[in-house]
Kinemage of the C-alpha trace (Angstrom):
@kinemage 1
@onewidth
@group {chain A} dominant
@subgroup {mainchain}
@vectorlist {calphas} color= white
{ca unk a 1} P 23.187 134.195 21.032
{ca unk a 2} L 26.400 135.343 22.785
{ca unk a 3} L 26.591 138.882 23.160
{ca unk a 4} L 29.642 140.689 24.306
{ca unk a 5} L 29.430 143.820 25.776
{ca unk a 6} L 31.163 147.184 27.671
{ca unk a 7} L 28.440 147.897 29.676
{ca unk a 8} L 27.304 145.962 32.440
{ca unk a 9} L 23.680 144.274 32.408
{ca unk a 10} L 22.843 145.780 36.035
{ca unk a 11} L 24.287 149.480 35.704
{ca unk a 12} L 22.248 151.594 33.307
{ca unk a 13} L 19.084 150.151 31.733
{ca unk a 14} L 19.301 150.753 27.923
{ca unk a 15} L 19.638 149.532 24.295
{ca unk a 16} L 20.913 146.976 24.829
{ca unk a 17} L 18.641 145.108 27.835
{ca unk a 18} L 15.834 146.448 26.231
{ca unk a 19} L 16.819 144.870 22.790
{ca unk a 20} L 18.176 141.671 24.159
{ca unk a 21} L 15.389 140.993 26.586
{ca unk a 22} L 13.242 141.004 23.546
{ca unk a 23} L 16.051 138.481 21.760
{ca unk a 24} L 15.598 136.360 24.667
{ca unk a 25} L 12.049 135.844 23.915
{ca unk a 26} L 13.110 133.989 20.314
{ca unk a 27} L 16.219 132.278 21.521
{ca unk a 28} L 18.793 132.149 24.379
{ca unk a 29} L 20.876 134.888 25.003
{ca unk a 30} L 24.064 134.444 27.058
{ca unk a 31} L 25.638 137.936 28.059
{ca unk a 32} L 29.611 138.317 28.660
{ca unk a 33} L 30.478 141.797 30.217
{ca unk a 34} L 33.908 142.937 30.702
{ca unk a 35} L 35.782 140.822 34.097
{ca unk a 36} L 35.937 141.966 37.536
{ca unk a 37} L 39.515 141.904 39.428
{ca unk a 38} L 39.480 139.826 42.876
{ca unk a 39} L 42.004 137.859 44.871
{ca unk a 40} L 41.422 134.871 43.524
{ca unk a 41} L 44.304 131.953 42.904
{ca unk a 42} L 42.562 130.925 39.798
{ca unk a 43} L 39.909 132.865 37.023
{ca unk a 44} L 36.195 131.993 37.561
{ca unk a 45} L 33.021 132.771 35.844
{ca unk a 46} L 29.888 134.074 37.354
{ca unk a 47} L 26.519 133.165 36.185
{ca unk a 48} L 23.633 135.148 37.086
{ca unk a 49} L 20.136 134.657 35.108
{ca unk a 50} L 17.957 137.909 34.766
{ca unk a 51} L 14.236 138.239 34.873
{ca unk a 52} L 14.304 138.014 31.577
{ca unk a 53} L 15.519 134.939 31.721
{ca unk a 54} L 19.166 135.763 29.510
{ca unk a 55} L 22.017 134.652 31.430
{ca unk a 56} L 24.950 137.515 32.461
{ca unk a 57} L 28.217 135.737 32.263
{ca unk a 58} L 30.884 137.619 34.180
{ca unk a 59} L 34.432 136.722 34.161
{ca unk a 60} L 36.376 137.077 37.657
{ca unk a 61} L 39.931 136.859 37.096
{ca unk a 62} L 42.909 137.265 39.821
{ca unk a 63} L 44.125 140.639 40.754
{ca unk a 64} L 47.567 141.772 39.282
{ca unk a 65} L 47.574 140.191 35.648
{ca unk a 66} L 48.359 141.866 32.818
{ca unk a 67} L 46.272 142.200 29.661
{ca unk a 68} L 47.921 139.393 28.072
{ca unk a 69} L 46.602 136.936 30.569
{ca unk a 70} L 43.400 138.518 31.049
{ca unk a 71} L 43.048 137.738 27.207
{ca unk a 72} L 43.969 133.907 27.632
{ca unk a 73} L 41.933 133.408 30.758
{ca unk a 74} L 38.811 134.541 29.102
{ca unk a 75} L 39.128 132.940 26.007
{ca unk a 76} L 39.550 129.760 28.259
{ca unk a 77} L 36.520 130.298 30.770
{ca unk a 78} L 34.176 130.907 27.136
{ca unk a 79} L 35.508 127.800 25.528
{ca unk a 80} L 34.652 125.853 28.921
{ca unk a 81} L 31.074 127.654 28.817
{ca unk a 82} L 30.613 127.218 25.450
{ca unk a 83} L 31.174 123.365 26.013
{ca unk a 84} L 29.703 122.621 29.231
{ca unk a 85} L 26.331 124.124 28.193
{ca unk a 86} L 26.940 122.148 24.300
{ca unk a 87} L 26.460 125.328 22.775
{ca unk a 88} L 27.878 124.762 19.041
{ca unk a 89} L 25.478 127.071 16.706
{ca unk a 90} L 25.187 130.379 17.690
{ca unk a 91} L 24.544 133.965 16.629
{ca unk a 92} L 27.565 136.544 18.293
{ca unk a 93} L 26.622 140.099 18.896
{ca unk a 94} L 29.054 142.662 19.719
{ca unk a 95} L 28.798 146.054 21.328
{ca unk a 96} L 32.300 146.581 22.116
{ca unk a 97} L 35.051 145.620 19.550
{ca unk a 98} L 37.517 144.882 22.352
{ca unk a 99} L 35.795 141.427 23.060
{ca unk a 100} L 37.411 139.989 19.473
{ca unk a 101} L 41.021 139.613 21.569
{ca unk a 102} L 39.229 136.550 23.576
{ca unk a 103} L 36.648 135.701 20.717
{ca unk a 104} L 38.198 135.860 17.435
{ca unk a 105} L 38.782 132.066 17.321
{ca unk a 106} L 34.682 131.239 17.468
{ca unk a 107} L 32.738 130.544 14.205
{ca unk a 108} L 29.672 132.002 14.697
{ca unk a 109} L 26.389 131.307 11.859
{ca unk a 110} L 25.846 135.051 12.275
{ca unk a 111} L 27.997 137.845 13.568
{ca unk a 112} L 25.999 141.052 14.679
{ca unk a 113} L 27.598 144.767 15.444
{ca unk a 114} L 25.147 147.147 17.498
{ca unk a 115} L 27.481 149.614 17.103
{ca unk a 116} L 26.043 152.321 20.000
{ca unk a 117} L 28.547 154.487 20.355
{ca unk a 118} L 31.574 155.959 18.774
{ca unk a 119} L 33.484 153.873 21.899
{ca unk a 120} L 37.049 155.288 20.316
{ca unk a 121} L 36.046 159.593 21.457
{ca unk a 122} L 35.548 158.025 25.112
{ca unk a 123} L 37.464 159.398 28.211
{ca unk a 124} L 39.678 156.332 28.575
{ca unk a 125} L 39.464 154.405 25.393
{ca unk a 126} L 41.691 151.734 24.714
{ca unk a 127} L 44.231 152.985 22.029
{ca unk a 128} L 43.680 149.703 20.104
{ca unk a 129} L 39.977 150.145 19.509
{ca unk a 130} L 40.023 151.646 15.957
{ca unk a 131} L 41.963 148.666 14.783
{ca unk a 132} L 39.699 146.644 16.679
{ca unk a 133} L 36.650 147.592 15.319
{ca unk a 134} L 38.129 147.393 12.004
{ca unk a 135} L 38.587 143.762 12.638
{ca unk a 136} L 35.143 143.460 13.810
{ca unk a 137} L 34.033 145.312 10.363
{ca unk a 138} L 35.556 142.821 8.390
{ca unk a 139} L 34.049 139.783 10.172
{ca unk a 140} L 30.149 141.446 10.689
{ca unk a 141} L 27.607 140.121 8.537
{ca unk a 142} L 25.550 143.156 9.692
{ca unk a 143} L 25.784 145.952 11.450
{ca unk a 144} L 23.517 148.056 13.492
{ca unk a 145} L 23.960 151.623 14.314
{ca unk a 146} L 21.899 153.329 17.175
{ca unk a 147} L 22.117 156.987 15.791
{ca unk a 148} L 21.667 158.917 12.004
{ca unk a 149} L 25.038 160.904 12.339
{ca unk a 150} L 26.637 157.332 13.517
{ca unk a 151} L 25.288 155.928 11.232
{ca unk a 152} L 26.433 158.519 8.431
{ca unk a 153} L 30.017 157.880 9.310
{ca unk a 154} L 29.720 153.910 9.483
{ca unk a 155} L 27.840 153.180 6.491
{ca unk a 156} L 31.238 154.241 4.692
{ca unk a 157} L 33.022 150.903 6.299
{ca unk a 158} L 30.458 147.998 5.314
{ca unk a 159} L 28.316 147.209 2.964
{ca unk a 160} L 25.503 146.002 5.081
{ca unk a 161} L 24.722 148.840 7.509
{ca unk a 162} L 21.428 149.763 9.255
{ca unk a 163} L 20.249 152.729 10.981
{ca unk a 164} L 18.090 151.871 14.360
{ca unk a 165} L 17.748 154.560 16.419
{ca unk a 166} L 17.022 153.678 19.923
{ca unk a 167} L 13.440 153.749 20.673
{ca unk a 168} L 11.282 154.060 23.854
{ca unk a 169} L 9.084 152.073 26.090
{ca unk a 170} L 6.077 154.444 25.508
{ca unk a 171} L 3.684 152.800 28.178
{ca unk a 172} L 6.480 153.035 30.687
{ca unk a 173} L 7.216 156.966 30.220
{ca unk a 174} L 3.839 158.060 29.380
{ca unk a 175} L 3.066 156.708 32.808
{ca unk a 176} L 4.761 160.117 34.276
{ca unk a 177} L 2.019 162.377 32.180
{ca unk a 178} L -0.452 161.352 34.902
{ca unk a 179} L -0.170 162.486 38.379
{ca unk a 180} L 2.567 160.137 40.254
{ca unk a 181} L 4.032 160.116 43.947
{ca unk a 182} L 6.952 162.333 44.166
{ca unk a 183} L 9.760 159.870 45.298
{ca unk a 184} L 11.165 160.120 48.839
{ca unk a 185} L 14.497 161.912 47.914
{ca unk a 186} L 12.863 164.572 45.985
{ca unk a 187} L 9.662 165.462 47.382
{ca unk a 188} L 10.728 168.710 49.798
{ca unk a 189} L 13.146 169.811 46.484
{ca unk a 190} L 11.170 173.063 45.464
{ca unk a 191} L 9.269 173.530 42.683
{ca unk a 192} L 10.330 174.736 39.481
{ca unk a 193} L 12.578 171.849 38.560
{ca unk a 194} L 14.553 170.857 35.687
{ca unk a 195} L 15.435 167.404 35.763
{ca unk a 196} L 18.220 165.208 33.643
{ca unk a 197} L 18.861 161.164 34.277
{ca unk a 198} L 21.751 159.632 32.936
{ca unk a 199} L 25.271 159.032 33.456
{ca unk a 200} L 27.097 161.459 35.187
{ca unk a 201} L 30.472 161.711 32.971
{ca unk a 202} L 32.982 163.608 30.897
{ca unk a 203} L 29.473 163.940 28.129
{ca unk a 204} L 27.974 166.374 31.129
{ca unk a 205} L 28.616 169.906 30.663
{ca unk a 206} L 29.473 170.853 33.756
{ca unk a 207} L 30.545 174.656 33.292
{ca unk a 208} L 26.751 175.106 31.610
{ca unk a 209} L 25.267 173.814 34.209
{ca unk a 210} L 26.573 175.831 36.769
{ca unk a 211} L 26.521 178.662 35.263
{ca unk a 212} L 22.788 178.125 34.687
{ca unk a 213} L 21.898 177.320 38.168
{ca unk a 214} L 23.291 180.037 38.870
{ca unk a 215} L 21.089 182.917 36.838
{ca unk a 216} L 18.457 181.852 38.263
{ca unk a 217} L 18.729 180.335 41.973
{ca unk a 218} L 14.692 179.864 42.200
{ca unk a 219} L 15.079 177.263 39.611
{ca unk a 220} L 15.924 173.196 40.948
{ca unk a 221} L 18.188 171.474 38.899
{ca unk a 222} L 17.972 167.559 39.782
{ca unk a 223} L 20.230 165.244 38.138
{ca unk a 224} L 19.429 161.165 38.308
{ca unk a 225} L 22.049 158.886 37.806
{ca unk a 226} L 25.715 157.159 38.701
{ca unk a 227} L 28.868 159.022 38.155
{ca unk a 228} L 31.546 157.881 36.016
{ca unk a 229} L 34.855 158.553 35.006
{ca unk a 230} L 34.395 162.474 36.567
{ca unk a 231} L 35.691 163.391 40.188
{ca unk a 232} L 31.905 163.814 41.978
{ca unk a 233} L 34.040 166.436 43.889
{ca unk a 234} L 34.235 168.296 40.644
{ca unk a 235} L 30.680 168.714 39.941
{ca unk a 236} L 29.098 172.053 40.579
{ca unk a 237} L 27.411 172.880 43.975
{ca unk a 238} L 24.869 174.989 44.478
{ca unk a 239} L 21.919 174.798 46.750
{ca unk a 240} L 20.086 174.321 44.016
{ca unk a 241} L 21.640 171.518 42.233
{ca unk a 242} L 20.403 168.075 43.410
{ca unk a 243} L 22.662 164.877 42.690
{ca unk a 244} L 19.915 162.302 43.490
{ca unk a 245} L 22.386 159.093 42.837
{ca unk a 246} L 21.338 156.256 40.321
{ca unk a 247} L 17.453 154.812 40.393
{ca unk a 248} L 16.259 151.684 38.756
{ca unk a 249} L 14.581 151.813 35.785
{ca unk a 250} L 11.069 151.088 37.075
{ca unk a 251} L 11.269 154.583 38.715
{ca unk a 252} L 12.463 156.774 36.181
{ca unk a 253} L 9.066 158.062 35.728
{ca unk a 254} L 7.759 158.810 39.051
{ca unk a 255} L 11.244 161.525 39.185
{ca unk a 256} L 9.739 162.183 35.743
{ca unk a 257} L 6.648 162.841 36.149
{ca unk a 258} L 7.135 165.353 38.892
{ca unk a 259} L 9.481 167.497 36.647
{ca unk a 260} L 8.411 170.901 34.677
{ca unk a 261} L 11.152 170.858 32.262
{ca unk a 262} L 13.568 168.022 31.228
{ca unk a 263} L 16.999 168.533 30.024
{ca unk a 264} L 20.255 167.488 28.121
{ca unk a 265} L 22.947 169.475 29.115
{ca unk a 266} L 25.579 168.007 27.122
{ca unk a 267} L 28.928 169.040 26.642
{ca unk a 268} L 30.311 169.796 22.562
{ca unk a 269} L 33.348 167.861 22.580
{ca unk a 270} L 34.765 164.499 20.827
{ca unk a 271} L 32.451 161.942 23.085
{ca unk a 272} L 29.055 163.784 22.038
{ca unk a 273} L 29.446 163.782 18.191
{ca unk a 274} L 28.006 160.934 17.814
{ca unk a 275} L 25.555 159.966 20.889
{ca unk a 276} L 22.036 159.484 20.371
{ca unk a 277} L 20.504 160.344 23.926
{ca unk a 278} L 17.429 157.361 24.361
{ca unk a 279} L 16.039 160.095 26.557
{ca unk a 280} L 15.123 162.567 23.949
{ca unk a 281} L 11.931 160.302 22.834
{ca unk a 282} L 11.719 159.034 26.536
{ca unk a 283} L 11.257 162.902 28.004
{ca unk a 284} L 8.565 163.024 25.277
{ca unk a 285} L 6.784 159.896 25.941
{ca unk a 286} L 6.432 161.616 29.400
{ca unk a 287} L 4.902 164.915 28.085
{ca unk a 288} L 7.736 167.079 29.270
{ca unk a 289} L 9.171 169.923 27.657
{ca unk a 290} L 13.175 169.491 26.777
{ca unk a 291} L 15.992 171.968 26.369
{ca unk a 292} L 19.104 170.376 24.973
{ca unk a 293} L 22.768 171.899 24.208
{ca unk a 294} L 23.288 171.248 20.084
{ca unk a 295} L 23.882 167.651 19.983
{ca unk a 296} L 23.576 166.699 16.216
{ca unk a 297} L 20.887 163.579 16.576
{ca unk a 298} L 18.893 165.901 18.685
{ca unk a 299} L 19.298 168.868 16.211
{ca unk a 300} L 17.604 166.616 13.686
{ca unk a 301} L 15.012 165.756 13.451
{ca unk a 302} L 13.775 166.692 17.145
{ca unk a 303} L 14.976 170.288 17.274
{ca unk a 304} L 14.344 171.048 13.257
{ca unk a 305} L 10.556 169.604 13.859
{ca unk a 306} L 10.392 172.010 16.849
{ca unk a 307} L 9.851 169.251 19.358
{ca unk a 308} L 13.190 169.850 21.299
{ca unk a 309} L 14.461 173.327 22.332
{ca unk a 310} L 18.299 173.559 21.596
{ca unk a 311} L 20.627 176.034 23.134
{ca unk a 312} L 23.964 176.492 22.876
{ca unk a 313} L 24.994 178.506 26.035
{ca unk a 314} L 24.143 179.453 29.499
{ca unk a 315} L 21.645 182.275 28.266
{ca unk a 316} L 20.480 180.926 25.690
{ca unk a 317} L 19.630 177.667 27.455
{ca unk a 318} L 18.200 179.722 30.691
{ca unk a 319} L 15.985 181.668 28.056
{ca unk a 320} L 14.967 178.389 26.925
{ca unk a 321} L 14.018 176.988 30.419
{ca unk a 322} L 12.219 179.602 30.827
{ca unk a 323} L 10.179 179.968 27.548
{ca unk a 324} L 8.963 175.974 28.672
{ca unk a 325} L 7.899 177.128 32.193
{ca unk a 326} L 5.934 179.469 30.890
{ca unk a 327} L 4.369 177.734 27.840
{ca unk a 328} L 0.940 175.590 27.646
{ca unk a 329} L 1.129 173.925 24.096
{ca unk a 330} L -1.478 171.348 23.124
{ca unk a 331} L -0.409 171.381 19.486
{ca unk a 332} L 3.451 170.851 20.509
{ca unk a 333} L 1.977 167.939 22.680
{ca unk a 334} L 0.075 166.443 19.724
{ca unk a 335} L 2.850 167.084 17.314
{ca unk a 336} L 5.282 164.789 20.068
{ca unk a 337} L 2.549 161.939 20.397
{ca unk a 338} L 2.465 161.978 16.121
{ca unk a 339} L 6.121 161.933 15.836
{ca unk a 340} L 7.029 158.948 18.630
{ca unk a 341} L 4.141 157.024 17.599
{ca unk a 342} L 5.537 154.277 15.645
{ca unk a 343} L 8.338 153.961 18.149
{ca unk a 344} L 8.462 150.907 19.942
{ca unk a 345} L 11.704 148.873 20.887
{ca unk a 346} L 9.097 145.786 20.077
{ca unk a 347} L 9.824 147.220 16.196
{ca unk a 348} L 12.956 147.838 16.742
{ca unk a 349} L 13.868 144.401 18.034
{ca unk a 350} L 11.804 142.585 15.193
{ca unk a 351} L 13.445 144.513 12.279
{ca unk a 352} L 16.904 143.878 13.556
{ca unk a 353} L 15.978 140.020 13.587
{ca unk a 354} L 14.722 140.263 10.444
{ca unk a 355} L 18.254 141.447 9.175
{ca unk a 356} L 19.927 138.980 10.914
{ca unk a 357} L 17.262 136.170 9.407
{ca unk a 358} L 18.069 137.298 6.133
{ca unk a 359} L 22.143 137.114 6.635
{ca unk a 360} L 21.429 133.463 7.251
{ca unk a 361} L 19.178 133.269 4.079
{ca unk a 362} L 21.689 134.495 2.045
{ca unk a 363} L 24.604 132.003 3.851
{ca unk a 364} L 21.826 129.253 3.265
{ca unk a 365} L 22.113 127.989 6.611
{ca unk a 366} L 19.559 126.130 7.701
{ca unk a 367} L 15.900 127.270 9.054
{ca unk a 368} L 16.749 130.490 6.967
{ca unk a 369} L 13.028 130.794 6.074
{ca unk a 370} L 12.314 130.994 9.628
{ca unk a 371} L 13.328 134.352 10.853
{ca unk a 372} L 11.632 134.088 14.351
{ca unk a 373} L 14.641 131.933 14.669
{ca unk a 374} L 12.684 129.196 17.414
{ca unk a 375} L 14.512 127.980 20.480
{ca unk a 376} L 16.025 124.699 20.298
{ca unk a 377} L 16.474 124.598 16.645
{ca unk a 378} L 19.661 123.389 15.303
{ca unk a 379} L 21.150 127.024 14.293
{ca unk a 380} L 20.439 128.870 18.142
């Protein structure tokens, strides 16, 4: 499988290492993120392997080029991967559309769209992305969408379009609902705390956030994660606002687990319609209590089932906060562990290979009976 992607396999852990860590496991999975600029005379291509064992193909191309070259000089590093490893069968799986200007030539069995993200409402968006995708569209055998109001909107553009939400590592999270050491950086922070990990970018709403922190200066507001595509000088200061940088994944829930109340302070603008935030069902794997801003995929179902609070301003969400500090609600708790039971990215992983076996059923390529798609068969 060649999968060709925006994000890059060692910044945020997310859909997509969780899902193609899994893929790894039924085939070999060789990951192209976006190039890196360095003074170099001629373009070169990194290989790292992961844990997992998938292999994160980086393209290093010279400083100064223009688009146009950066184009060629990737389509000419993958056509010397693809031969020097003798990879001629493959699946391709695309989370950014942008990839097609080096990859449109390749002749995949299978092509895959995980479509994430509405990537065209991002701060800094390429203006050819819409026709890009639409290129993709036409060339997808299936596409994947990781939200239901994503999902609404894309459904309208192919005819073989799947919802799968992004799911949770339940064992992982629900580590943080027993007692864990408070990490270094946030053990003398005081104690209540409302706690957010993510990226920190234009999605954040900044102006809520301060405006909360400050009605109520006895409260901690810690915030986990890089920053991205924001000035970190802009972000709101306040004593007790805590930028606590990015953490690996493996620690998420000791910061967790030493929270009172999780949050989502999202902004409303063009770049939130769509998301899907992987940490609503991840907060709740943890036990913790969540106030979000209005984001439509946490309105529903998480907010309509009464699982999520939503607020839509600074008092509203403050009043919120403060309604979860002061709550002790085994039902809620038992209503969370029935709702995120049958979430698993294991599920997750299986049904989307399941679609893709049955795209190479209906091609009748071969070893379409076999969906678990076994390394070192003739169509991997």
């Amino acid at each position: 499988m060649l999968c060709f992607s925006h994000l890059r396999w060692n910044f945020v852990y997310q859909r997509p290492q969780h899902l193609l860590c899994r893929c790894q496991k039924r085939c070999d999975v060789h990951f192209w993120e976006e190039p890196l600029y360095k003074p170099l005379q001629s373009a070169e291509l990194q290989i790292d392997t992961d844990d997992c064992g998938l292999k994160v193909l980086t393209p290093l191309l010279p400083e100064g080029i223009d688009n146009f070259q950066a184009t060629n000089l990737q389509r000419k590093l993958l056509n010397l991967y693809l031969e020097q490893q003798g990879i001629r069968q493959f699946i391709t799986w695309y989370y950014t559309p942008m990839a097609l200007a080096f990859s449109s030539h390749l002749s995949p069995l299978v092509t895959v769209y995980d479509c994430m993200d509405e990537l065209s409402a991002f701060q800094g968006a390429p203006p050819e992305l819409i026709e890009m995708e639409d290129r993709l569209f036409a060339r997808a055998d299936v596409v994947f969408t990781g939200g239901a109001s994503l999902h609404e909107t894309k459904r309208r553009r192919h005819n073989n379009v799947h919802l799968f939400p992004s799911s949770i590592d339940r064992e992982h999270f629900a580590a943080a609902r027993k007692s864990l050491p408070d990490p270094d950086d946030q053990a003398a922070i005081p104690h209540p705390r409302i706690g957010f990990y993510g990226v920190l970018d234009e999605r954040l709403d900044q102006q809520l956030l301060d405006a909360v922190a400050k009605q109520d200066p006895s409260w901690h507001f810690i915030l986990v994660g890089p920053i991205a595509k924001i000035d970190p000088h802009q972000l709101p200061q306040s004593p007790n606002i805590h930028y606590l940088g990015q953490k690996n994944y493996k620690e998420l829930p000791q910061y967790l687990a030493n929270w009172d109340v999780a949050m989502l302070p999202f902004a409303q603008n063009a770049s939130t319609r769509f998301i899907s935030p992987t940490k609503t069902p991840e907060y709740l794997a943890a036990g913790k209590p969540v106030v979000s801003t209005p984001i439509q995929d946490v309105v529903r179902p998480y907010g309509e089932l009464g699982l999520v609070n939503v607020a839509g301003d600074a008092l509203a969400f403050s009043a919120a906060i403060n309604a979860c500090l002061n709550r002790n609600d085994e039902k809620w708790l038992a209503r969370v562990d029935e709702f995120i039971g049958d979430m698993s990215w294991d599920r997750t992983s299986e049904r989307m290979w399941n679609e893709i076996g049955r795209c190479i059923r209906e091609k009748n390529l071969p070893g379409g009976n076999d969906v678990s798609l076994r390394r070192g068969e003739s169509y991997v």
